[in-house]
C-alpha angles and dihedrals in degrees: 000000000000110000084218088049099045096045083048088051090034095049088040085058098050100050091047105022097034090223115140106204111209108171126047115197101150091104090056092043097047084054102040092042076056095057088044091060099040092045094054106037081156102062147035099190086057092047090047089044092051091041078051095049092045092059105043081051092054090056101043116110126185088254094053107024113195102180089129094121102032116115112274125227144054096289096052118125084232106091088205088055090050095047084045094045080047095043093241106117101135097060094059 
């Protein structure tokens, strides 16, 4: 999306709507919904499961983790699911 084009939704929305956006996360998940559906050609129900897993990962904070469906083990893609797969969660 075009920055011009996304101030000019997000201010819309705040004059009419009065929602103040404060993350924008909508350039990493295009790519990395990209990489889901590339990376599993076989299966739906394994695309739809790592698009899943992207997004819960987008929208995790330290306060609130959701790293439930991201792959385990030390070789995942998900930093939290390494360190836990290493048993070294408190040091993320």
């Amino acid at each position: 999306m075009e920055v011009d084009a996304m101030k000019e939704m997000f201010s819309r929305s705040e004059k009419l709507l009065d929602i103040k956006h404060v993350n924008y996360i909508g350039d990493d998940l295009t790519t990395y919904y990209g990489l889901a559906i590339r990376r599993h050609p076989e299966s739906a129900c394994k695309m739809k499961d790592a698009i899943w897993a992207t997004f819960y990962h987008k929208c995790s904070t330290g306060k609130d983790p959701q790293h439930s469906k991201c792959p385990e083990g030390a070789d995942s893609w998900c930093k939290w699911r390494v360190a836990e797969a290493r048993k070294r969660i408190g040091f993320i």
